[in-house]
TIVO-47401 format. One record per residue (C-alpha): x, y, z negated; residue number from 1. Coordinates in steps of 0.05 Angstrom, whole numbers, always signed. Layout:
x,y,z,nr
X,Y,Z,NUM
...
% end
This chain:
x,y,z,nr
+1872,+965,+2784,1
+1884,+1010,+2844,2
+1907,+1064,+2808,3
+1958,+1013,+2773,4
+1987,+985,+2832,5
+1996,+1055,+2857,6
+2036,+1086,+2788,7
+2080,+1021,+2792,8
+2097,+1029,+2867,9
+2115,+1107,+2853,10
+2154,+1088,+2785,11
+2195,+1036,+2827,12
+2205,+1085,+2882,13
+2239,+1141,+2826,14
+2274,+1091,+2797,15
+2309,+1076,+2872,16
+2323,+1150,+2884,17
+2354,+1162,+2821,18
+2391,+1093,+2828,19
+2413,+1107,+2905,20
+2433,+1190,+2872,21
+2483,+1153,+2813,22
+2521,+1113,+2868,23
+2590,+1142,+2900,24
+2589,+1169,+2968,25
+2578,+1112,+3019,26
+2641,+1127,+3053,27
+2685,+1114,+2984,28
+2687,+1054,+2964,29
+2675,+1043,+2893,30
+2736,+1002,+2883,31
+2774,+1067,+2892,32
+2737,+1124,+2850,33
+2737,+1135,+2771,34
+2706,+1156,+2730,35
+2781,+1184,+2694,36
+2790,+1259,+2684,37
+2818,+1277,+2736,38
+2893,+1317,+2752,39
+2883,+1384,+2752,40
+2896,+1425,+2814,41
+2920,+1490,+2769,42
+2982,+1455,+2735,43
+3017,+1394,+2711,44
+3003,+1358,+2647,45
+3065,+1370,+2610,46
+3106,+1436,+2602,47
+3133,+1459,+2674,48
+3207,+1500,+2670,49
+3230,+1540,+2730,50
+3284,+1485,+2738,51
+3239,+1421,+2753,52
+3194,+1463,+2800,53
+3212,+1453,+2881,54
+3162,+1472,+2934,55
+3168,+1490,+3009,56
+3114,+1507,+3062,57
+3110,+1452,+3122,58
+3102,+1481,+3189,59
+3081,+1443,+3252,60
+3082,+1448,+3317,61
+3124,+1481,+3367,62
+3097,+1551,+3346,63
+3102,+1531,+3271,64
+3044,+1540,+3243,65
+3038,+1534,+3177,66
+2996,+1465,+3155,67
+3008,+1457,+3081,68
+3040,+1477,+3018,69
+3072,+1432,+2970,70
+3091,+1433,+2909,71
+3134,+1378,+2859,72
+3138,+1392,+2788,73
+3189,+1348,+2736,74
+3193,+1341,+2668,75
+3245,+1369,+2620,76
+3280,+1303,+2610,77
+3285,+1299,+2706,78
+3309,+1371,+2695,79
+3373,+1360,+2647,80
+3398,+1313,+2700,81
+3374,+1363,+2754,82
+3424,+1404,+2735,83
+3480,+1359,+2745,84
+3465,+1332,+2811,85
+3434,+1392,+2844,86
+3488,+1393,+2894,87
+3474,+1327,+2919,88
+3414,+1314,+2957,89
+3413,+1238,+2950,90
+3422,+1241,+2869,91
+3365,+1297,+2865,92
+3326,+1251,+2906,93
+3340,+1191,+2854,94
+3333,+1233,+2806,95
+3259,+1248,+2812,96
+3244,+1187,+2834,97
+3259,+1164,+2775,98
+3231,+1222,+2727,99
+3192,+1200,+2666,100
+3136,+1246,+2695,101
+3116,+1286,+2743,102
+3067,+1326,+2783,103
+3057,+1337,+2857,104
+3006,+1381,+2887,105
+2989,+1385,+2967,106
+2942,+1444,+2992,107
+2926,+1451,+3068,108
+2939,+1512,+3099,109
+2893,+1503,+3157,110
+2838,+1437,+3182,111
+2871,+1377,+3207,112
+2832,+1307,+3234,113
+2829,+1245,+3188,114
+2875,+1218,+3245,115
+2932,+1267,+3236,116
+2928,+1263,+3154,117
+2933,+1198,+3160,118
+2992,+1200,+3222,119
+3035,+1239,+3168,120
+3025,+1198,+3111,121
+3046,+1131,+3154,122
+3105,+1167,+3184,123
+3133,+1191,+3125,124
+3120,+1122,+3086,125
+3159,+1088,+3140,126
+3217,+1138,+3122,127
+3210,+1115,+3048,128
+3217,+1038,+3073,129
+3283,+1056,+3109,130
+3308,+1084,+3050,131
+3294,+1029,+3011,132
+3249,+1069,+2959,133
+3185,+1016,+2975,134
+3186,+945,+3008,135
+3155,+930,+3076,136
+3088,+898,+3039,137
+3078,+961,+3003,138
+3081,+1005,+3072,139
+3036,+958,+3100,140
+2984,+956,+3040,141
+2980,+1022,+3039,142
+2974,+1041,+3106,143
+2922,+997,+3110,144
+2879,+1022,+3046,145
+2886,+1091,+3078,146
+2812,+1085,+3104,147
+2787,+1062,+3044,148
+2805,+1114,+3002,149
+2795,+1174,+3052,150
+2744,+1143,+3090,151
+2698,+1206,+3067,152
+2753,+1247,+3117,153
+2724,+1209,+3179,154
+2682,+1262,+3206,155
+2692,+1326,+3161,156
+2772,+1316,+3170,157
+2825,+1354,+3124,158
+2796,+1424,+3107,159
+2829,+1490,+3100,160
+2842,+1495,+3027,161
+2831,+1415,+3010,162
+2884,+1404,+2952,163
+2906,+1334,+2941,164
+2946,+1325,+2874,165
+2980,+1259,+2833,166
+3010,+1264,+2766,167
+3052,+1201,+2753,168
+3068,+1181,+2685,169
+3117,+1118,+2676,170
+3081,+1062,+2716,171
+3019,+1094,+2726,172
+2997,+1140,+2778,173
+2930,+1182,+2783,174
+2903,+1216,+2853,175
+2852,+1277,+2850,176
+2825,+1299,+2921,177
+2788,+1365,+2910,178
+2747,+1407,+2966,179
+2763,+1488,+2974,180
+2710,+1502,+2922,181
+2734,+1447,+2855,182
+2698,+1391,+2876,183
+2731,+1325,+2860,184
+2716,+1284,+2926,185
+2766,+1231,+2907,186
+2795,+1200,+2839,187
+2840,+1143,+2835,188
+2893,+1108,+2786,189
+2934,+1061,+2799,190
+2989,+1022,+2748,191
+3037,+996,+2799,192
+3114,+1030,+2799,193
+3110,+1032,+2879,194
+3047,+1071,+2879,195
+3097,+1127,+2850,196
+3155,+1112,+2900,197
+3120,+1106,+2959,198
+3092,+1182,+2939,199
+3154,+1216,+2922,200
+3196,+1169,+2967,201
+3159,+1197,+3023,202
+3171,+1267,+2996,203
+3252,+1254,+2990,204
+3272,+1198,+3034,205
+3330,+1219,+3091,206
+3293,+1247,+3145,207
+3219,+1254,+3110,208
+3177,+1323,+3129,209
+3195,+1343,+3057,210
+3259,+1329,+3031,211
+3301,+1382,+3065,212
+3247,+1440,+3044,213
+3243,+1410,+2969,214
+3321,+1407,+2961,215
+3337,+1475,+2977,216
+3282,+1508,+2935,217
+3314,+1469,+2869,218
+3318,+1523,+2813,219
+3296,+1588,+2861,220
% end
Protein backbone atom coordinates (compact mmCIF):
# COMPACT_ATOMS: atom_id res chain seq x y z
CA UNK A 1 0.00 0.00 0.00
CA UNK A 2 2.95 2.23 0.85
CA UNK A 3 4.66 1.67 -2.13
CA UNK A 4 1.24 2.67 -4.00
CA UNK A 5 0.67 5.80 -2.38
CA UNK A 6 4.24 6.65 -3.11
CA UNK A 7 4.16 5.80 -7.31
CA UNK A 8 0.78 7.88 -7.36
CA UNK A 9 2.26 10.92 -5.50
CA UNK A 10 5.49 10.80 -7.96
CA UNK A 11 3.13 10.15 -11.15
CA UNK A 12 1.07 13.29 -10.06
CA UNK A 13 4.14 15.23 -9.44
CA UNK A 14 5.47 14.45 -13.41
CA UNK A 15 2.35 15.04 -14.58
CA UNK A 16 2.59 18.86 -12.84
CA UNK A 17 6.08 19.45 -14.25
CA UNK A 18 5.36 18.54 -17.61
CA UNK A 19 1.90 20.44 -17.28
CA UNK A 20 3.65 23.72 -15.58
CA UNK A 21 6.75 23.04 -18.90
CA UNK A 22 3.61 23.15 -21.82
CA UNK A 23 2.33 26.58 -20.37
CA UNK A 24 3.54 30.11 -22.00
CA UNK A 25 5.97 32.13 -20.14
CA UNK A 26 4.23 33.63 -17.00
CA UNK A 27 4.96 37.05 -18.11
CA UNK A 28 2.78 36.49 -21.62
CA UNK A 29 -0.31 36.20 -21.28
CA UNK A 30 -1.92 33.46 -23.12
CA UNK A 31 -4.55 35.62 -24.60
CA UNK A 32 -1.72 37.07 -26.72
CA UNK A 33 0.55 34.09 -28.01
CA UNK A 34 -0.25 31.45 -30.93
CA UNK A 35 0.37 28.85 -31.72
CA UNK A 36 0.38 30.36 -35.84
CA UNK A 37 3.57 30.08 -37.86
CA UNK A 38 5.02 32.76 -37.30
CA UNK A 39 6.48 35.91 -39.85
CA UNK A 40 9.64 35.26 -40.75
CA UNK A 41 12.47 37.59 -39.83
CA UNK A 42 14.49 36.77 -43.31
CA UNK A 43 11.74 38.13 -45.76
CA UNK A 44 8.20 38.93 -46.59
CA UNK A 45 5.61 36.49 -47.65
CA UNK A 46 4.98 37.54 -51.07
CA UNK A 47 7.53 38.54 -53.89
CA UNK A 48 9.55 41.81 -52.70
CA UNK A 49 10.71 44.33 -55.93
CA UNK A 50 13.36 46.95 -55.33
CA UNK A 51 10.47 49.50 -55.77
CA UNK A 52 8.12 48.52 -52.64
CA UNK A 53 11.27 48.18 -50.40
CA UNK A 54 11.96 51.57 -48.02
CA UNK A 55 14.20 51.32 -44.97
CA UNK A 56 16.24 53.93 -42.96
CA UNK A 57 18.40 53.54 -39.73
CA UNK A 58 16.86 55.60 -36.55
CA UNK A 59 19.39 57.37 -34.55
CA UNK A 60 18.87 58.77 -31.07
CA UNK A 61 20.17 60.93 -28.97
CA UNK A 62 22.14 63.97 -29.19
CA UNK A 63 25.24 61.96 -30.33
CA UNK A 64 23.05 59.82 -32.71
CA UNK A 65 23.54 56.67 -31.95
CA UNK A 66 22.22 54.31 -33.93
CA UNK A 67 19.03 52.31 -32.07
CA UNK A 68 17.34 50.38 -34.85
CA UNK A 69 16.95 49.46 -38.35
CA UNK A 70 13.75 49.30 -40.20
CA UNK A 71 12.62 48.00 -42.90
CA UNK A 72 8.89 48.22 -44.94
CA UNK A 73 8.31 46.03 -47.74
CA UNK A 74 4.96 46.41 -50.30
CA UNK A 75 3.45 44.37 -52.63
CA UNK A 76 3.50 44.65 -56.42
CA UNK A 77 -0.04 45.93 -56.65
CA UNK A 78 1.32 49.27 -53.45
CA UNK A 79 4.22 49.52 -55.93
CA UNK A 80 2.34 50.41 -59.36
CA UNK A 81 0.83 53.29 -57.50
CA UNK A 82 4.23 53.89 -55.82
CA UNK A 83 5.39 55.00 -58.79
CA UNK A 84 2.94 57.64 -59.42
CA UNK A 85 2.92 59.30 -56.19
CA UNK A 86 6.51 59.01 -55.18
CA UNK A 87 6.91 62.66 -55.22
CA UNK A 88 4.41 63.22 -52.73
CA UNK A 89 4.97 62.22 -49.27
CA UNK A 90 1.36 62.28 -48.08
CA UNK A 91 0.07 59.98 -51.19
CA UNK A 92 3.12 57.48 -50.53
CA UNK A 93 2.02 57.56 -47.07
CA UNK A 94 -1.77 56.64 -48.16
CA UNK A 95 -0.51 54.64 -50.37
CA UNK A 96 0.94 51.96 -48.08
CA UNK A 97 -1.39 52.37 -45.76
CA UNK A 98 -3.58 51.10 -47.78
CA UNK A 99 -1.42 48.23 -49.63
CA UNK A 100 -3.10 44.87 -50.07
CA UNK A 101 0.02 43.51 -48.14
CA UNK A 102 2.86 44.13 -46.64
CA UNK A 103 5.79 43.43 -44.45
CA UNK A 104 7.63 45.45 -41.84
CA UNK A 105 10.62 44.34 -39.98
CA UNK A 106 12.31 46.26 -36.81
CA UNK A 107 15.85 45.07 -35.53
CA UNK A 108 17.60 46.91 -32.57
CA UNK A 109 20.83 48.12 -33.06
CA UNK A 110 21.77 48.34 -29.44
CA UNK A 111 19.62 47.40 -25.64
CA UNK A 112 16.97 49.66 -24.75
CA UNK A 113 14.54 49.38 -21.30
CA UNK A 114 10.91 48.04 -21.62
CA UNK A 115 10.18 51.74 -20.65
CA UNK A 116 11.79 53.39 -23.63
CA UNK A 117 10.29 50.59 -26.26
CA UNK A 118 7.31 51.22 -25.00
CA UNK A 119 7.90 55.47 -24.78
CA UNK A 120 8.45 55.19 -28.72
CA UNK A 121 5.69 53.12 -29.59
CA UNK A 122 3.10 55.62 -27.54
CA UNK A 123 4.74 58.62 -29.05
CA UNK A 124 4.64 57.68 -32.38
CA UNK A 125 0.91 56.21 -32.03
CA UNK A 126 -0.14 59.59 -30.80
CA UNK A 127 1.35 60.94 -34.17
CA UNK A 128 -0.90 58.38 -36.05
CA UNK A 129 -4.07 59.76 -34.01
CA UNK A 130 -3.24 63.36 -35.19
CA UNK A 131 -3.15 62.26 -38.49
CA UNK A 132 -6.22 60.67 -38.38
CA UNK A 133 -4.86 57.13 -39.47
CA UNK A 134 -6.45 55.45 -35.94
CA UNK A 135 -9.17 56.88 -33.53
CA UNK A 136 -8.47 57.99 -29.97
CA UNK A 137 -9.98 54.40 -28.53
CA UNK A 138 -7.53 52.58 -30.57
CA UNK A 139 -4.40 54.75 -29.14
CA UNK A 140 -5.73 54.20 -25.89
CA UNK A 141 -6.34 50.29 -26.27
CA UNK A 142 -3.26 49.82 -27.41
CA UNK A 143 -1.21 51.68 -25.23
CA UNK A 144 -2.69 50.05 -22.66
CA UNK A 145 -2.21 46.26 -23.96
CA UNK A 146 1.48 47.26 -24.35
CA UNK A 147 2.27 45.34 -21.02
CA UNK A 148 0.43 42.53 -21.83
CA UNK A 149 1.97 41.60 -24.80
CA UNK A 150 5.70 42.63 -23.90
CA UNK A 151 5.37 42.07 -20.39
CA UNK A 152 8.32 39.32 -20.90
CA UNK A 153 10.56 42.86 -21.67
CA UNK A 154 10.07 43.94 -17.97
CA UNK A 155 13.34 43.00 -16.66
CA UNK A 156 15.46 41.65 -19.73
CA UNK A 157 14.43 44.98 -21.75
CA UNK A 158 14.94 45.31 -25.69
CA UNK A 159 18.17 43.40 -26.62
CA UNK A 160 20.81 44.11 -29.13
CA UNK A 161 19.72 42.19 -32.14
CA UNK A 162 15.83 41.60 -30.87
CA UNK A 163 13.90 41.72 -34.34
CA UNK A 164 10.25 42.52 -34.13
CA UNK A 165 8.37 41.90 -37.50
CA UNK A 166 4.31 42.08 -38.78
CA UNK A 167 3.15 41.00 -42.09
CA UNK A 168 -0.35 42.46 -42.71
CA UNK A 169 -2.55 40.90 -45.14
CA UNK A 170 -6.06 42.76 -45.84
CA UNK A 171 -7.64 42.91 -42.35
CA UNK A 172 -5.46 40.77 -40.63
CA UNK A 173 -2.26 41.45 -39.02
CA UNK A 174 0.39 38.92 -37.49
CA UNK A 175 3.36 40.03 -34.88
CA UNK A 176 6.59 37.73 -34.47
CA UNK A 177 9.06 38.95 -31.58
CA UNK A 178 12.24 36.91 -32.01
CA UNK A 179 15.50 37.01 -29.58
CA UNK A 180 19.22 37.55 -31.31
CA UNK A 181 19.51 33.77 -31.68
CA UNK A 182 15.63 32.75 -33.69
CA UNK A 183 13.72 32.31 -30.83
CA UNK A 184 10.10 33.33 -31.18
CA UNK A 185 9.45 35.07 -27.69
CA UNK A 186 6.20 36.55 -28.98
CA UNK A 187 3.35 35.57 -31.62
CA UNK A 188 0.25 37.37 -32.12
CA UNK A 189 -2.67 37.93 -34.84
CA UNK A 190 -4.99 40.10 -34.85
CA UNK A 191 -8.16 40.66 -37.58
CA UNK A 192 -8.95 44.23 -36.90
CA UNK A 193 -8.04 47.01 -39.94
CA UNK A 194 -6.63 49.44 -37.13
CA UNK A 195 -4.22 46.90 -35.85
CA UNK A 196 -2.59 47.58 -39.45
CA UNK A 197 -2.99 51.49 -39.31
CA UNK A 198 -1.94 52.11 -36.08
CA UNK A 199 1.49 50.11 -37.26
CA UNK A 200 2.23 51.74 -40.45
CA UNK A 201 0.39 55.00 -39.37
CA UNK A 202 2.98 55.29 -36.78
CA UNK A 203 5.64 54.56 -39.36
CA UNK A 204 4.21 57.46 -41.92
CA UNK A 205 2.17 59.90 -40.05
CA UNK A 206 3.54 63.86 -40.30
CA UNK A 207 6.06 64.10 -37.79
CA UNK A 208 6.51 60.15 -36.79
CA UNK A 209 10.37 58.89 -36.07
CA UNK A 210 9.96 57.13 -39.43
CA UNK A 211 8.31 58.77 -42.11
CA UNK A 212 10.92 61.23 -43.24
CA UNK A 213 13.77 58.26 -43.35
CA UNK A 214 11.17 55.80 -45.19
CA UNK A 215 10.19 58.48 -47.93
CA UNK A 216 13.47 59.30 -49.11
CA UNK A 217 14.80 55.75 -49.40
CA UNK A 218 11.63 54.96 -51.95
CA UNK A 219 13.15 53.05 -54.96
CA UNK A 220 17.14 53.50 -53.82
Amino acid sequence: MRRLLVFVLLSVALAATAFAYLQPPESVSDTVMTREEPVSRAKPPFTSVPAGHMGMVFKKTIIGVDVLRLDVEVDTACVKNLAKVRSNPDSVATCVMESPEAWAHMRFLRSVSQGKFFGGIRSNLAKARQAGFITAEHEKRVSAQLPEWYGFLAKRGVKKGDVLVYWMRGTVMKTTYYDPKGTVLFNFTQENPEARAGVLGSYFAPGSDFREGLIKSLGR
